[in-house]
N, C-alpha and C positions, 0 to 999 in steps of 0.2 A: 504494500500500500504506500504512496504516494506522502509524503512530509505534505500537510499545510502550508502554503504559503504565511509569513508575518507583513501581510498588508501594510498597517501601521510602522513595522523600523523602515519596508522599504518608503514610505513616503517619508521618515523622518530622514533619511539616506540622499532621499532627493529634495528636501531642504536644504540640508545642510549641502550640499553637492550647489544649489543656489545661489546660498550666500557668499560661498566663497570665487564662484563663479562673479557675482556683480563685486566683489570686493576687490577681484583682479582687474576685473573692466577698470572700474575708479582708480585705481591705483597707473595701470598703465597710458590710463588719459593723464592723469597728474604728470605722469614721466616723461611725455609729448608734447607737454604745455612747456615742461622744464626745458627739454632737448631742443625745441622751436625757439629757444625762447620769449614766449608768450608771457612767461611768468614775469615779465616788465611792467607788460599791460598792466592799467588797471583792471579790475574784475569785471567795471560793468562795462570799458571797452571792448576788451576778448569777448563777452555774453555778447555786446551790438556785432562783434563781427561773423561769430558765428552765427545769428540769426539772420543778417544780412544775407548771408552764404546759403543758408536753411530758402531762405525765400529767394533766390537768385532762381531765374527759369531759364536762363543763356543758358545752351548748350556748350558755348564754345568759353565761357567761364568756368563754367565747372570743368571744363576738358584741360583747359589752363592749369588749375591748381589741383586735377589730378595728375597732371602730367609733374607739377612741381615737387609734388606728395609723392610720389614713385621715383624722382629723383634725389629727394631727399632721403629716403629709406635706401635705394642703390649707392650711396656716395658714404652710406655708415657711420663710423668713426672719424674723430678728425675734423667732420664739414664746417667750414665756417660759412655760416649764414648769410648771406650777401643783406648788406645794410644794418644789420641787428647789430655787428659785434662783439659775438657772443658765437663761442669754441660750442657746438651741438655737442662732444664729451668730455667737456669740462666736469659735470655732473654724475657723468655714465660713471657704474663699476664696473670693473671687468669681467670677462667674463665667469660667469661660475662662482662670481663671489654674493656674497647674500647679506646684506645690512640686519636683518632678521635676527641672524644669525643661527 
């Protein structure tokens, strides 16, 4: 005969499977805001810019700063930002290393 399933730890399994899922979201936007450096902005600049972007319907806008976003993620370590002044791994750890600890 067949074990029961535990309904309940699996949904509390995939709760917590959740939290730490949008924990890592938040966390690697923070990391993104840091590496761009965004984190100049002030808070409710970055919020207009990205809303702007959110409500932008050009194609060819959005095609621009994915094009930019995919250059930025290709060029990695090292990038220096054009206009920002600001080293994109100034911030970074290296790899494999954990602040957590």
């Amino acid at each position: 005969m067949r074990k029961p399933r535990d309904i309940d730890a699996e949904l509390r399994a995939l709760a917590t499977k959740t939290k730490e899922l949008k924990s890592r979201k938040i966390t690697q936007l923070g990391e993104l805001v840091i590496a761009t450096g965004a984190d100049a902005l002030e808070p409710e600049v970055l919020a207009g810019v990205l809303i702007s972007a959110l409500e932008t319907k050009a194609p060819s806008s959005r095609q621009d700063w994915k094009a930019k976003g995919q250059a930025f993620f290709r060029k990695g370590e090292g990038r220096k930002l054009a206009g920002s002044g600001v080293n994109a791994s100034s911030d970074r750890q290296s790899p494999g290393s954990n602040a957590a600890g």
